[in-house]
ZAMARMAR-156644 format. One line per field, with one value per residue (C-alpha): residue number from 1; x, y, z; residue in one letter. Coordinates in Angstrom, 2 decimals, padded with zeros to 5 digits. Layout:
pos: [NUM / ...]
east: [X / ...]
north: [Y / ...]
up: [Z / ...]
code: [A / ...]
//
This chain:
pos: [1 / 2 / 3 / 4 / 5 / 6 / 7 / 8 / 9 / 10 / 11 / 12 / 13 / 14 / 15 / 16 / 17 / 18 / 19 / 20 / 21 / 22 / 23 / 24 / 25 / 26 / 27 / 28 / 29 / 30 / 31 / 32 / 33 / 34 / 35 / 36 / 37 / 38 / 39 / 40 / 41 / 42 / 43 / 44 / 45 / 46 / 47 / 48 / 49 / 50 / 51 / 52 / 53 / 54 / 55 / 56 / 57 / 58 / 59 / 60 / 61 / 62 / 63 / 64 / 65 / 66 / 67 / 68 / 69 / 70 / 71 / 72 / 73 / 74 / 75 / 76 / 77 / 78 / 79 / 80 / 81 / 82 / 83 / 84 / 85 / 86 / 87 / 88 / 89 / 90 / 91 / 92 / 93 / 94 / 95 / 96 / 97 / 98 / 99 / 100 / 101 / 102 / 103 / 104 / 105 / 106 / 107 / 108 / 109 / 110 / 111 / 112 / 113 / 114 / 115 / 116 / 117 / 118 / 119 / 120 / 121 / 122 / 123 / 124 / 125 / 126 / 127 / 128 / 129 / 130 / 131 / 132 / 133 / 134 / 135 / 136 / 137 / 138 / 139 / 140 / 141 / 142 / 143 / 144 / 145 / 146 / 147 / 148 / 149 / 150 / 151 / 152 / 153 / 154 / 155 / 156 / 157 / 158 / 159 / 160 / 161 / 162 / 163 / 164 / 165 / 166 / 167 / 168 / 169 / 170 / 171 / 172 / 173 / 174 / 175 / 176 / 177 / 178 / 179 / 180 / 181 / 182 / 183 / 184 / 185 / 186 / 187 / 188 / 189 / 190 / 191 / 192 / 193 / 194 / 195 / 196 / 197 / 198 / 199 / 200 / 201 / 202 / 203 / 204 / 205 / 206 / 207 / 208 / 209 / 210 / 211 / 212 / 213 / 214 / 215 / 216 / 217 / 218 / 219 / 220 / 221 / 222 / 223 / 224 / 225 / 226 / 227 / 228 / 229 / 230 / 231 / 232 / 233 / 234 / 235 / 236 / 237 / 238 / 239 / 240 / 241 / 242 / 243 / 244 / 245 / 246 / 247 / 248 / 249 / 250 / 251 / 252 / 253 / 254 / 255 / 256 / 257 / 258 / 259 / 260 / 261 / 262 / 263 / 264 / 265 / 266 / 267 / 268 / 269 / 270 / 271 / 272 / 273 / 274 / 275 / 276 / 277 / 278 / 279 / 280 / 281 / 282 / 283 / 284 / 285 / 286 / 287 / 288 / 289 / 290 / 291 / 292 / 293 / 294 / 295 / 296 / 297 / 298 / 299 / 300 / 301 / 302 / 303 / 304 / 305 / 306 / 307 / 308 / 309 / 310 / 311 / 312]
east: [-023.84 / -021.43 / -018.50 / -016.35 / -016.32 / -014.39 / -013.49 / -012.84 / -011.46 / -012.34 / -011.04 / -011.64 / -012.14 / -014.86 / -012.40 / -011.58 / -013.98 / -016.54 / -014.09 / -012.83 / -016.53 / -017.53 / -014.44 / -015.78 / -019.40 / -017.86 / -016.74 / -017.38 / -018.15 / -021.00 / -020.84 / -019.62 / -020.39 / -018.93 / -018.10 / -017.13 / -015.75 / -015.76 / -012.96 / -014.17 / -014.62 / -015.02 / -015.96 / -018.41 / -017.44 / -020.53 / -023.09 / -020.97 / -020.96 / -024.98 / -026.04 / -024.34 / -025.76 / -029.07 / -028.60 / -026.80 / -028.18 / -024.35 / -022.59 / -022.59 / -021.66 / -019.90 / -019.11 / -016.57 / -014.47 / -011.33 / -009.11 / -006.66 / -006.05 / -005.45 / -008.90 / -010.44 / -009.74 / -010.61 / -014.28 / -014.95 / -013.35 / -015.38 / -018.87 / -018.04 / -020.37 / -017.40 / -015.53 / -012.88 / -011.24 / -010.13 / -009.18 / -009.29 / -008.60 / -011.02 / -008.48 / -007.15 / -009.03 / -009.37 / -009.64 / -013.43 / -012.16 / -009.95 / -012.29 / -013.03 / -009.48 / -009.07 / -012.02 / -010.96 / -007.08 / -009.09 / -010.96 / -007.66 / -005.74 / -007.43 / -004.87 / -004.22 / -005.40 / -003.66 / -004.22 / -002.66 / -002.12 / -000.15 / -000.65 / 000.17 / 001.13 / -000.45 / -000.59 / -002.97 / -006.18 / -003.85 / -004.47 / -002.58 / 001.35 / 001.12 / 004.21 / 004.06 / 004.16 / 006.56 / 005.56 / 005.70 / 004.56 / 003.69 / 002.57 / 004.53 / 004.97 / 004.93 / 008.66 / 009.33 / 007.06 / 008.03 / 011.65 / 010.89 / 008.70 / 010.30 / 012.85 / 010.84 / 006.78 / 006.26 / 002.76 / 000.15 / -002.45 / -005.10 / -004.05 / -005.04 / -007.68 / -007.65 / -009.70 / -011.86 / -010.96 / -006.56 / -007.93 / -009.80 / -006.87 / -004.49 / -006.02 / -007.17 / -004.27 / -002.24 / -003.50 / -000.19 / 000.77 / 004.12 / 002.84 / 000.89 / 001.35 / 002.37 / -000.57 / -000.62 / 002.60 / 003.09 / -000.31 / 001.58 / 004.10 / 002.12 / -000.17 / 003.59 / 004.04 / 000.90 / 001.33 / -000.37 / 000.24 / 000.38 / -000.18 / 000.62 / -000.98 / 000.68 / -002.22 / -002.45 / -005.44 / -005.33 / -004.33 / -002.30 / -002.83 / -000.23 / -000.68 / 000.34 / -001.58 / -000.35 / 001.15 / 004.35 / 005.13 / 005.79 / 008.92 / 010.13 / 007.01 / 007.44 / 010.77 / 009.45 / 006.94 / 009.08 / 011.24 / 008.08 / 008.02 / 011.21 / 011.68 / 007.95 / 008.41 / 011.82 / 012.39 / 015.89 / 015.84 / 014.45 / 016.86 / 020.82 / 022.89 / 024.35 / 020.66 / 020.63 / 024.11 / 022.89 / 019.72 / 021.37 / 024.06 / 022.01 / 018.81 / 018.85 / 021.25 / 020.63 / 017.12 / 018.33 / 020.16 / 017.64 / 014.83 / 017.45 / 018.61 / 014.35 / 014.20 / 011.57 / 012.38 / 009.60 / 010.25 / 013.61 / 013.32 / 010.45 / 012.98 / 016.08 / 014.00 / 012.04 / 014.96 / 016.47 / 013.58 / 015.78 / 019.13 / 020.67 / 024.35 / 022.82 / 021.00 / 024.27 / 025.73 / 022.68 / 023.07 / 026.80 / 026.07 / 022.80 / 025.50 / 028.50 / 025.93 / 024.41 / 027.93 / 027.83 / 026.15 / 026.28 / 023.58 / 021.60 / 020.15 / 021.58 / 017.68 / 017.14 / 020.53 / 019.39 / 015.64 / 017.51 / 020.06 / 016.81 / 014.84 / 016.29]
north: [-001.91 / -004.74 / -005.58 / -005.78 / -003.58 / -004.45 / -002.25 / -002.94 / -000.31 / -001.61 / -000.37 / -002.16 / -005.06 / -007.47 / -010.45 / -011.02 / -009.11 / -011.95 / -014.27 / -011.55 / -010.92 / -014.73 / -015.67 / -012.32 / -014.34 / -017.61 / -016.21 / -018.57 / -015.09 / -013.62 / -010.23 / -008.22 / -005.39 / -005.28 / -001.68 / -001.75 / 001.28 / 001.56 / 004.07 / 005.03 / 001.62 / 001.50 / -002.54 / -004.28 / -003.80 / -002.05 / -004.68 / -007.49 / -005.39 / -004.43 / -007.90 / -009.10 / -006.19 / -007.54 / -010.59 / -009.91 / -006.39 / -006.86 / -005.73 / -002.03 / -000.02 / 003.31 / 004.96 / 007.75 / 009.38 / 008.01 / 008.80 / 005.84 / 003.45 / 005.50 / 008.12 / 004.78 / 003.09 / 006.17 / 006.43 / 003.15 / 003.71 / 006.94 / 004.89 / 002.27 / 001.05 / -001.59 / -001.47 / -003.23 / -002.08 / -005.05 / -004.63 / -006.99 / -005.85 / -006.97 / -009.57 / -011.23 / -014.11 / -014.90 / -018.18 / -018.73 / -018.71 / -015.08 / -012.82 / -015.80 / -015.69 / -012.31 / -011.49 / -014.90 / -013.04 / -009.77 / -011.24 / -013.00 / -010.06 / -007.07 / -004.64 / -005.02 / -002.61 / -004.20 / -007.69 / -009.02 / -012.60 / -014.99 / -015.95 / -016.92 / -015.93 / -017.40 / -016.87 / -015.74 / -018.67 / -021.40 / -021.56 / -025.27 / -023.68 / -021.36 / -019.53 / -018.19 / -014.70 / -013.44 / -011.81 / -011.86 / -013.31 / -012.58 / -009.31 / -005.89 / -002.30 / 000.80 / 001.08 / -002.52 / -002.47 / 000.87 / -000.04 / -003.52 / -001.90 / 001.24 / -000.91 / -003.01 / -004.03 / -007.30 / -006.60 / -007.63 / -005.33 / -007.71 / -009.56 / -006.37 / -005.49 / -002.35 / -000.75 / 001.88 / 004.40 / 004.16 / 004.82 / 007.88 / 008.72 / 008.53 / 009.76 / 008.60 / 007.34 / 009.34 / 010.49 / 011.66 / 011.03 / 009.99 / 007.27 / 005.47 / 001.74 / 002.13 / 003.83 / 000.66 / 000.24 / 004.14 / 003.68 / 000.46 / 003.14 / 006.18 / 003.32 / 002.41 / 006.04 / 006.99 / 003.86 / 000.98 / -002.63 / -005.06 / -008.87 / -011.41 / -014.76 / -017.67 / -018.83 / -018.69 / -017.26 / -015.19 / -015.45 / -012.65 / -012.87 / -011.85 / -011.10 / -008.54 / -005.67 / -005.75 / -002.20 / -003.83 / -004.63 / -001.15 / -000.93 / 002.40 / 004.09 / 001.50 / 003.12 / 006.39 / 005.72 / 003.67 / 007.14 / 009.03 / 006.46 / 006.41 / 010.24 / 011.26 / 008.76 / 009.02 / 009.38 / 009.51 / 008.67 / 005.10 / 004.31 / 003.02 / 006.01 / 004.41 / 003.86 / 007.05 / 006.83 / 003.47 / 003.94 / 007.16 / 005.18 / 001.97 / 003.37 / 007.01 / 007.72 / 004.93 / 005.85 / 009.84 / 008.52 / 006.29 / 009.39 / 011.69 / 009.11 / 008.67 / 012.46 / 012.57 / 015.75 / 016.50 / 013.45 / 014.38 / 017.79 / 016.67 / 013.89 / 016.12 / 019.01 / 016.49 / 014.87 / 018.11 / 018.38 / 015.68 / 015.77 / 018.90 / 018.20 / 015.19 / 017.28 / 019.40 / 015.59 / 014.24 / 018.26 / 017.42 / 013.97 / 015.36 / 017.77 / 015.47 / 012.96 / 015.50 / 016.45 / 013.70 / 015.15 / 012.40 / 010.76 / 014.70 / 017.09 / 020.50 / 021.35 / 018.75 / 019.76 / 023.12 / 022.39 / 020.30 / 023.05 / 026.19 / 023.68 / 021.59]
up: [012.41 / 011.10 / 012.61 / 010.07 / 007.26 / 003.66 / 001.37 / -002.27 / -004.70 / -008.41 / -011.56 / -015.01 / -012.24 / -014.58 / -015.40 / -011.39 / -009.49 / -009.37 / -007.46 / -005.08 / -003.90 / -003.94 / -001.60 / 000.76 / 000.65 / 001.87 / 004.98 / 007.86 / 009.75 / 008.40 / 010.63 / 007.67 / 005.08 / 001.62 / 000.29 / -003.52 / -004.73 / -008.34 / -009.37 / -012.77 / -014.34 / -018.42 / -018.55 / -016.47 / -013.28 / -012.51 / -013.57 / -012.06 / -008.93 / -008.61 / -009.65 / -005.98 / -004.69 / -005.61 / -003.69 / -000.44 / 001.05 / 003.31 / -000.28 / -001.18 / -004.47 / -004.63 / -007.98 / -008.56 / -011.11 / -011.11 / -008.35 / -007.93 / -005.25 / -002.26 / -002.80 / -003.52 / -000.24 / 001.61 / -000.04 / 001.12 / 004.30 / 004.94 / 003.90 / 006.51 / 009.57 / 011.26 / 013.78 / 012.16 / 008.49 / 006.19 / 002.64 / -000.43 / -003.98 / -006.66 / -008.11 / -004.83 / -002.93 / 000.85 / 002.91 / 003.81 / 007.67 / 007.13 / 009.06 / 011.76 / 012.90 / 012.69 / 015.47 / 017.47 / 017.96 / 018.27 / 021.00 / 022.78 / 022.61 / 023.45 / 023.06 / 019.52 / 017.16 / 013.98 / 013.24 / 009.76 / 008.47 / 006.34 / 002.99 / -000.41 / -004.34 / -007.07 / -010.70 / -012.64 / -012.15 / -011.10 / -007.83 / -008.08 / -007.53 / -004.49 / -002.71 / 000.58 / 001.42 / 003.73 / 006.47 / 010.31 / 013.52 / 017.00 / 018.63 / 017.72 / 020.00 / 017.67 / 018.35 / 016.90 / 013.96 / 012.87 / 012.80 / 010.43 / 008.38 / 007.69 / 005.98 / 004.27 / 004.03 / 005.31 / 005.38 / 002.81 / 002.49 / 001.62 / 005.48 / 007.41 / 009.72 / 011.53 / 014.31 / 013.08 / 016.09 / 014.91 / 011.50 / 012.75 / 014.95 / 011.77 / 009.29 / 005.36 / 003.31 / 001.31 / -002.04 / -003.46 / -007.24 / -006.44 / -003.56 / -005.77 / -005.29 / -001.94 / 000.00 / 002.01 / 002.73 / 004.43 / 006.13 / 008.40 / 009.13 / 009.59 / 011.97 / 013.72 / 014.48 / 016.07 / 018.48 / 017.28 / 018.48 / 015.96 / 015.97 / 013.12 / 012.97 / 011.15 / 009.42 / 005.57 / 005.01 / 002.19 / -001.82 / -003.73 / -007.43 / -009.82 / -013.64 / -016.08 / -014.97 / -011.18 / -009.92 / -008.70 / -012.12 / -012.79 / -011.15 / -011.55 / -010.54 / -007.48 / -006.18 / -006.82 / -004.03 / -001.86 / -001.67 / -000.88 / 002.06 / 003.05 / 003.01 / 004.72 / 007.31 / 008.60 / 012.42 / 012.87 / 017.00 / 015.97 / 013.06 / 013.29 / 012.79 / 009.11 / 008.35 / 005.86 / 004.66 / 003.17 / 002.17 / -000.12 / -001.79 / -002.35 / -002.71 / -003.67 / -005.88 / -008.24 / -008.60 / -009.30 / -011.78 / -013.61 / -013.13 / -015.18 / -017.72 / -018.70 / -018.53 / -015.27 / -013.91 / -012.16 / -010.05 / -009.71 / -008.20 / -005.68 / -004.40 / -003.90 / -002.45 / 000.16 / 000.90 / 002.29 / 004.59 / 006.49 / 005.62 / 004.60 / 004.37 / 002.03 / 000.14 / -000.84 / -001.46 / -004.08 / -005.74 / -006.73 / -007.57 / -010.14 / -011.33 / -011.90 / -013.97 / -015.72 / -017.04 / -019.49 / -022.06 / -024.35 / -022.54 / -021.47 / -023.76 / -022.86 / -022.14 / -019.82 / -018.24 / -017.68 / -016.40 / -013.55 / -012.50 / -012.69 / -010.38 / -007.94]
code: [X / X / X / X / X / X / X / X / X / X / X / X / X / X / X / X / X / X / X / X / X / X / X / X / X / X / X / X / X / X / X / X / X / X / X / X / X / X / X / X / X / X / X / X / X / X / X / X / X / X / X / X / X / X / X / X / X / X / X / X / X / X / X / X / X / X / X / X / X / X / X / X / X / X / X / X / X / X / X / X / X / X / X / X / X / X / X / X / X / X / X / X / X / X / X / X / X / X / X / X / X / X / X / X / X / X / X / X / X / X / X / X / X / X / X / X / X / X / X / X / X / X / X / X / X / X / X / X / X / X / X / X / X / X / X / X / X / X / X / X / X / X / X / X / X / X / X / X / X / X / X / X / X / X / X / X / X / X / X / X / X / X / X / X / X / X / X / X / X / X / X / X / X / X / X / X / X / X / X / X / X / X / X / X / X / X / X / X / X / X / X / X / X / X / X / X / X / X / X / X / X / X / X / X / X / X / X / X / X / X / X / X / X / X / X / X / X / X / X / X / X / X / X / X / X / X / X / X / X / X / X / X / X / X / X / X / X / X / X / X / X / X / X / X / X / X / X / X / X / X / X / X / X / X / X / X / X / X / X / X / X / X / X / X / X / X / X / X / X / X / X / X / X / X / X / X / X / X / X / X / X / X / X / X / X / X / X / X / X / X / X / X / X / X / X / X / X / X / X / X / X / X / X / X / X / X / X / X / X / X / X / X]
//
């Protein structure tokens, strides 16, 4: 049984996989097992992947139809031996002494069950110009981590590892349409909630790549998710009382808005209706707000006008 388990969702991966795999070889701790889970690949993801598999019985391939990030993760998750969970996605690069300092902190501090790092940006191949990722340090109660990162994700997923027995405690990580792109982020919540400790380390020990095909440049689809986050996760006893208040004029209603000006109903309706699972004298607010915008018809078609009012 390895210690350490790493899973590795590929899709359409060929052009980066190659360096994501070589920088999981280098690892000064060699206790480890590489899962690749190709989601459905059309390029050569595949061959890249089996020709490593070929040399280093540690690395193991998984094909499936395509099922996005979050079904991804959990197929490799559900194939792994470790007793720690790390992820790396098959275009981002770690330091060859990640996992090392990972199981030194896990062995200091026994009462950890989170353990993430810090790291850096870099563009494209030029690993030359590197900015650091923000994140945080020192050891975190549920309480205290769930508050920082239910307002924002400091975490990067590629810093994580996890003990096996919170992941079977939690659960897989969400597979919904309208999470997609922040899986991760929810799964340091959902972690928060069901009482995790969490430690950060300051070392820089991992690499974030950023080109044109990221997820977080799709921005839109982004907030849609963040709102999937903000709503499933909300526990109002470990919030500031304004906390919601703000969040719906700075964060909700613009996003209503831009979901009916590009005609995303759908998205629209799921928002408003969740949304009232929490706050029902807000939900009555965000109904006369979709009304009052939808008014302007020069911007609405009457249809789209009346699919919102028969739905939400």
């Amino acid at each position: 049984m390895s210690s350490v388990s790493v899973i590795m969702p590929a899709y359409n991966a060929a052009k980066y996989i190659s360096a994501s795999i070589e920088s999981v070889l280098q690892q000064t701790y060699s206790n480890w097992e590489l899962i690749v889970v190709d989601d459905g690949s059309k390029d050569d993801t595949k061959a890249i992947v089996l020709a490593y598999v070929q040399k280093d019985n540690r690395i193991k391939y998984h094909w499936q139809p395509n099922g996005k990030l979050g079904n991804a993760r959990n197929s490799g998750i559900r194939n792994a031996t470790g007793k720690w969970i790390t992820f790396l996605d098959s275009d981002d690069l770690w330091a060859c002494n990640k996992l090392e300092k990972q199981i030194e902190a896990a062995h200091k501090n026994k009462d950890v069950d989170v353990i993430f790092t810090g790291g850096y940006f870099f563009n494209d191949d030029d690993l030359t110009k590197l900015t650091p990722y923000p994140t945080l340090l020192g050891k975190f109660g549920p309480k205290e981590m769930y508050k920082l990162e239910y307002q924002s994700n400091y975490i990067a997923n590629l810093s994580v590892m996890v003990k096996r027995e919170y992941i079977d405690k939690i659960g897989f990580q969400d597979e919904h349409r309208f999470i997609y792109g922040c899986e991760d982020w929810d799964y340091w919540i959902r972690l928060a909630k069901g009482g995790a400790t969490f430690l950060g380390i300051e070392d820089q020990l991992f690499y974030y790549r950023r080109h044109s095909s990221n997820m977080s440049n799709d921005h839109l689809t982004m907030r849609i998710a963040e709102a999937f986050v903000y709503i499933k996760n909300f526990v109002p006893d470990l919030l500031p009382e304004d906390f919601k208040e703000i969040k719906y004029n700075n964060f909700f209603v613009p996003l209503i808005e831009e979901l009916l000006s590009k005609n995303k109903i759908e998205e629209v309706k799921y928002i408003a209706s969740k949304y009232a699972t929490i706050e029902p004298s807000f939900y009555k607010k965000m109904y006369k707000f979709i009304i009052t915008i939808l008014g302007r018809k020069a911007y609405y078609p009457c249809k789209v006008i009346n699919k919102v009012r028969s739905t939400i």
